[in-house]
C-alpha positions as CSV (number, residue, x, y, z in Angstrom):
1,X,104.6,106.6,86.3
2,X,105.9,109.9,86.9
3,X,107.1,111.9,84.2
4,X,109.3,115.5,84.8
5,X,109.1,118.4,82.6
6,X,112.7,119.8,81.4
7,X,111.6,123.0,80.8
8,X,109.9,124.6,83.8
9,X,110.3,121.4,86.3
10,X,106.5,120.2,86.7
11,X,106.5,116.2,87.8
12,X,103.3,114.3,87.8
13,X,101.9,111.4,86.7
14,X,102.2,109.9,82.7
15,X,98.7,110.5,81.8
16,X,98.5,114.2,82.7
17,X,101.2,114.7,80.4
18,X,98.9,114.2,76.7
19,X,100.8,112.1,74.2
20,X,102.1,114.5,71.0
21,X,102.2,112.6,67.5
22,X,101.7,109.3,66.4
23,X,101.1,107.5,69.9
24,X,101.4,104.3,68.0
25,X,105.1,104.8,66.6
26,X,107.1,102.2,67.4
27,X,110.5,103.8,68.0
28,X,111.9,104.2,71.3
29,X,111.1,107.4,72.4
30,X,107.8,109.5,72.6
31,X,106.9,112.7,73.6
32,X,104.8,114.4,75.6
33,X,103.1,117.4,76.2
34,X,103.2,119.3,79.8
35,X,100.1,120.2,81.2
36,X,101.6,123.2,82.6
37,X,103.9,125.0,80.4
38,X,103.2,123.0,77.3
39,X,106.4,122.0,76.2
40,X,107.0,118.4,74.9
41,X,109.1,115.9,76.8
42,X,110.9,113.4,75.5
43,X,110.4,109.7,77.2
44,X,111.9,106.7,77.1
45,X,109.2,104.3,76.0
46,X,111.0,101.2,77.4
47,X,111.3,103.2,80.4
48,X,107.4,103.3,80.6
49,X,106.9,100.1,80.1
50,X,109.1,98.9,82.4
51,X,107.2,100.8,85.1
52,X,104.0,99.9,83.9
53,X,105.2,96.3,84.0
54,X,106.0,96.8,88.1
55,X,102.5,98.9,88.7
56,X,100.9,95.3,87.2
57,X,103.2,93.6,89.7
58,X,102.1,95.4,92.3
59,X,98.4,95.5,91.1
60,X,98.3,91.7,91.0
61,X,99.8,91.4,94.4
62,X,96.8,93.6,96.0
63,X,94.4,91.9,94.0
64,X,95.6,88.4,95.7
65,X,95.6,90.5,99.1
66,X,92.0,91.2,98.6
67,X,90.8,87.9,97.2
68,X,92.3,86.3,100.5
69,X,90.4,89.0,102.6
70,X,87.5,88.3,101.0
71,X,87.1,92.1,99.2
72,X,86.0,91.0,95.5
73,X,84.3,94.3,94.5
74,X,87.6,96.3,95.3
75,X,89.6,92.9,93.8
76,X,87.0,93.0,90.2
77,X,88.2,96.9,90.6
78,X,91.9,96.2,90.3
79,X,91.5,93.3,87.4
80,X,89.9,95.9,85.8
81,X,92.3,97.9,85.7
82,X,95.2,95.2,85.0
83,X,93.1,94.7,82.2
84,X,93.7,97.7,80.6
85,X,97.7,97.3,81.2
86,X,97.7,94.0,79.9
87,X,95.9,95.7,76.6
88,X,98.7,98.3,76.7
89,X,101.5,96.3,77.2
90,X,100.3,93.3,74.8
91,X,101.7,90.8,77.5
92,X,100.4,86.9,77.1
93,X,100.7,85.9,80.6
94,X,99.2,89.3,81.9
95,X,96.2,88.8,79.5
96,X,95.8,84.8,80.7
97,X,96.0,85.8,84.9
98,X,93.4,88.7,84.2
99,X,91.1,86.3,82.9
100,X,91.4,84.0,84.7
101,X,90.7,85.9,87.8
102,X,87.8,87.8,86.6
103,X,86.8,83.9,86.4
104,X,88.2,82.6,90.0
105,X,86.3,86.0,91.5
106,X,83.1,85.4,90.4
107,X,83.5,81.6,91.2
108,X,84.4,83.2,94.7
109,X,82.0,85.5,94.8
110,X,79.0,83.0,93.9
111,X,80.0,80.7,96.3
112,X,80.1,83.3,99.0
113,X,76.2,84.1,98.2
C-alpha cells in the first residue's frame, strides 16, 4: 500500500512510513511517520485494510498459479506471507485457506518426492 506524505510529497510503500502512537487504537485513523521529512500522516485505517484485503487476493491467486506449475517453495513463500495478513487483518476465512494450503503443499510436495 502506498502511502503519500502531505508535507514534502514523498510516496512509498506503508511500512516505510513507521506507525506513531498507539498502533493498536481502534479508531479510524492512524498516523504515520515519513521517512523523509518526518512529519506524521494521517491514514485512513479502513483504507489500509481494504488494500491489504486485495494484496491477499492477489497473493492467493499467485499462490494457486504456482501450486498448478508445480513451484511449492516460491508457493510455501507466499502462504507465508498471507499468513502474516491474515494475522493483521483477523480474517476467519483468510486464516482457514492459509492453513489449509500450508497442508495441501506439503501433501503436494511429498507426493512429488
Amino acid at each position: 500500500m502506498l502511502i503519500e506524505c502531505d508535507n514534502c510529497g514523498y510516496s512509498g510503500e506503508a511500512e516505510l512510513f513507521q506507525p506513531v502512537g498507539n498502533v493498536m487504537c481502534c479508531g479510524p485513523l492512524t498516523f504515520r511517520k515519513c521517512p523523509q521529512c518526518g512529519q506524521n500522516v494521517i491514514c485512513d485505517r479502513q483504507e489500509m485494510i481494504e488494500q491489504a484485503e486485495e494484496y491477499a487476493r492477489e497473493l492467493s491467486e499467485k499462490v494457486e498459479a504456482l501450486i498448478g506449475e508445480g513451484d511449492y517453495e516460491r508457493a510455501r513463500e507466499l502462504v507465508k506471507e498471507l499468513g502474516m495478513l491474515s494475522q493483521c487483518l483477523n480474517q476467519e476465512g483468510l486464516s482457514t485457506y492459509v492453513r489449509e494450503t500450508r497442508r495441501r503443499i506439503n501433501q503436494l510436495k511429498r507426493a512429488a518426492s
